[in-house]
N, C-alpha and C positions, 0 to 999 in steps of 0.2 A: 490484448487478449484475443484466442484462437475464437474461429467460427467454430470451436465445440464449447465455447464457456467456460468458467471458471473451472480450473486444474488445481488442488490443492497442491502446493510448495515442500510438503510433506510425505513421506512414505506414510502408507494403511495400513495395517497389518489385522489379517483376522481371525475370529475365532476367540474363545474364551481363556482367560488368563489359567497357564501350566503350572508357573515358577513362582515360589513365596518372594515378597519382598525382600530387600539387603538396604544397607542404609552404609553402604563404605563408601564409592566412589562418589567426590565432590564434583558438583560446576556451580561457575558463578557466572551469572550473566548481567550483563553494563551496557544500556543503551545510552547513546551520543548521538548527539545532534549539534551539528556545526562547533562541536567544541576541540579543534584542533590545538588551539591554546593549554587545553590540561589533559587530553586523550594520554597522552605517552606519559607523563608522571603518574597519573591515577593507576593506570593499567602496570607499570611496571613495580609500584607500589603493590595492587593484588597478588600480582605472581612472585615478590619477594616474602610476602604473608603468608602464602598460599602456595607452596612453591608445587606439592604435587595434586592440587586441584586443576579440572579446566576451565577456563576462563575463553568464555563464550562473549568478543566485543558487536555491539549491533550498531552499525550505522545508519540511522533514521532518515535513508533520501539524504543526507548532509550536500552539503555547494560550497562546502569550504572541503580543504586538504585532511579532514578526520578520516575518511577511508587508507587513503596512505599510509596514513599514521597508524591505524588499528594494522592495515596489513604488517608494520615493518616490526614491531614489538614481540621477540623472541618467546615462546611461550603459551602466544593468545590464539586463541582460534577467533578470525574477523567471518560477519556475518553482514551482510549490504541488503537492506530494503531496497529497491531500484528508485521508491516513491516517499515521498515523505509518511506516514501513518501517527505518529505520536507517540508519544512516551509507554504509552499500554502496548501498543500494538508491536513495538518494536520490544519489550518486554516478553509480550507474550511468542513474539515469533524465535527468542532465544531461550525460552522454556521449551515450546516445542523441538528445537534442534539439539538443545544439550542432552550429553550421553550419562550425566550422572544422575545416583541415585536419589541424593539432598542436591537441591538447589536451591543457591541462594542468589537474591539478588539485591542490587544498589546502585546509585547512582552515579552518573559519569561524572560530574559537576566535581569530584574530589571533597566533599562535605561530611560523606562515610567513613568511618575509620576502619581498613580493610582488617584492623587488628583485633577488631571485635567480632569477626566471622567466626573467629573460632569457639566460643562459648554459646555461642548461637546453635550452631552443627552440634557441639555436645550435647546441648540442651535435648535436640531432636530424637538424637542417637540414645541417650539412654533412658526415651521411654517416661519422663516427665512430662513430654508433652508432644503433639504433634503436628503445630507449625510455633514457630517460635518467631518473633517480632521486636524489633529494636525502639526504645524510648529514649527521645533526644534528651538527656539527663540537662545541659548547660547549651540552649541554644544560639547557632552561636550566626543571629539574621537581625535583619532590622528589625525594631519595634513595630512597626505599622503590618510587615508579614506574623508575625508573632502575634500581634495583636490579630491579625485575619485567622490565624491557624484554629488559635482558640475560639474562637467563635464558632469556625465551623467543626471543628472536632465533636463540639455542645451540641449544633443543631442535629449531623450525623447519628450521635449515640441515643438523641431521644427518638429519631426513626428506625433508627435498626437496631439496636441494642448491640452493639458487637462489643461490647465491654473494652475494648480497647483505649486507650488514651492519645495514642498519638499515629496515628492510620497515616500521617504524611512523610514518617522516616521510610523512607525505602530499604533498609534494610532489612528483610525477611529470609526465613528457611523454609523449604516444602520438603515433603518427600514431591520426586515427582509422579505419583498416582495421583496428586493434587491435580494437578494442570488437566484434567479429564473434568473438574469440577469448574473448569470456567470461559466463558464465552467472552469476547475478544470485543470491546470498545472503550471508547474513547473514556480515558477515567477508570478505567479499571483499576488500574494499580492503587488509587486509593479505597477501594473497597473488597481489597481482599480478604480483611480480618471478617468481613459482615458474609460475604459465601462459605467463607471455611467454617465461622460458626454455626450459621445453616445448617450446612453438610453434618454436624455434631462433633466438629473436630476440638481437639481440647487445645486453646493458644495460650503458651506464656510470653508475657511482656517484659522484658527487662532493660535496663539504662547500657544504655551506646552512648559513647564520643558523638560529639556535632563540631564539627570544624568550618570556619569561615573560607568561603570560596576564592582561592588565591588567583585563578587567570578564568575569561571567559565570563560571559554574563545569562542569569535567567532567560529564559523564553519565553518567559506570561510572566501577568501582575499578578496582583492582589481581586481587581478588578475582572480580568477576565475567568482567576477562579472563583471569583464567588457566582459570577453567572451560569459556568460549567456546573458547577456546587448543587446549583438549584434544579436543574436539569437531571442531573445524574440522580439526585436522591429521589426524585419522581421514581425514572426507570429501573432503580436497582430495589426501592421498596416491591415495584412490581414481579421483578426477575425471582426474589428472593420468596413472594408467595405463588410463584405458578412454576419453581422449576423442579426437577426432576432429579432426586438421587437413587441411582441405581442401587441395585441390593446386590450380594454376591448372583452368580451366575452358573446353574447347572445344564451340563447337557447330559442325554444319554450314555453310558459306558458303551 
């Protein structure tokens, strides 16, 4: 870091929004870490799904050959964290870069079914709803994660209320005027049904594919997310009474 401080990564742009929303142009963003074992099949999977979406790959600080791998995959736009930051952060730093209108995102691990992206985007697009959410219909993890998921799913819903059932698929739709509604730590991505609700956004839940992870392994247990778990639900019950939804915005003619 420069002797002027922290440089956002990102262009600003200012001034009050001119242009109505549009809901055409897709991106998907897929954060990886050290998973060079399944980077190139997940990824060339999304863009045979998705053939004229962009696909935004983030590589999380990785120390294994996944940067390579994201660069060489016809199709993908590759996105490198220099540091490691986490599943959220590398998330969110491919929401901020993607140029589409819906964004969706899922996981690198190959456990998403890229084929389910498309009733998701519908969903958004015709106005039933306005973030849309994947439910692992037939999960397909060990019992002892399964058995942790439900647990905290339980503890989650009786602190935030986000009505949702399953906050740990990662596959979701935003428009992206969403990503103005959230602030970048650790664990975010599983509380994003509980700020969009906040915000008053209406979410439908519907069953997704869960598929068993074929090459590459977890990054955390069971263990370390229940301690994450306890942490986070402190800080986001807090986030969620003190933060701030902007209203539209008039200036002067």
């Amino acid at each position: 870091m420069s002797s002027r401080g922290y440089q956002s990564p990102f262009e600003n742009t200012a001034g009050p929004r001119v242009t109505p929303r549009t809901f055409d142009r897709v991106s998907i963003v897929v954060p990886f870490y050290n998973e060079e074992e399944c980077a190139e099949s997940v990824l060339r999977e999304i863009v045979e799904c998705q053939p004229g979406a962009e696909v935004v790959a983030v590589d999380d600080g990785s120390k294994d050959r996944t940067w390579e791998i994201l660069c060489s995959v016809p199709g993908v736009t590759p996105l490198r964290l220099t540091e490691n930051r986490g599943q959220s952060g590398a998330m969110f730093a491919g929401l901020r870069y993607a140029a589409g209108d819906l964004l969706v995102m899922l996981d690198g691990d190959g456990q998403n079914d890229p084929a389910d992206i498309a009733k998701l985007v519908e969903l958004v697009r015709s106005g039933d709803c306005d973030v849309a959410v994947g439910r692992r219909a037939k999960r397909r993890d060990t019992w002892s994660r399964r058995a942790a998921s439900r647990i905290a799913n339980r503890i989650r819903r009786a602190f935030l209320h986000d009505g949702v059932s399953d906050t740990g698929c990662s596959l979701k739709v935003i428009h992206r005027d969403h990503v103005d509604l959230l602030v970048p730590f650790n664990g975010l991505h599983r509380y994003l049904p509980a700020i969009f609700t906040h915000a008053g956004l209406k979410i439908a839940e519907i069953d997704v594919n869960h598929r068993e992870r074929h090459a590459g392994v977890s990054k955390y247990t069971n263990f370390d997310r229940a301690l994450r778990g306890i942490y986070d639900l402190i800080g986001v019950s807090w986030l969620l009474k003190r933060k701030v939804i902007l209203p539209r915005i008039e200036t002067r003619d």
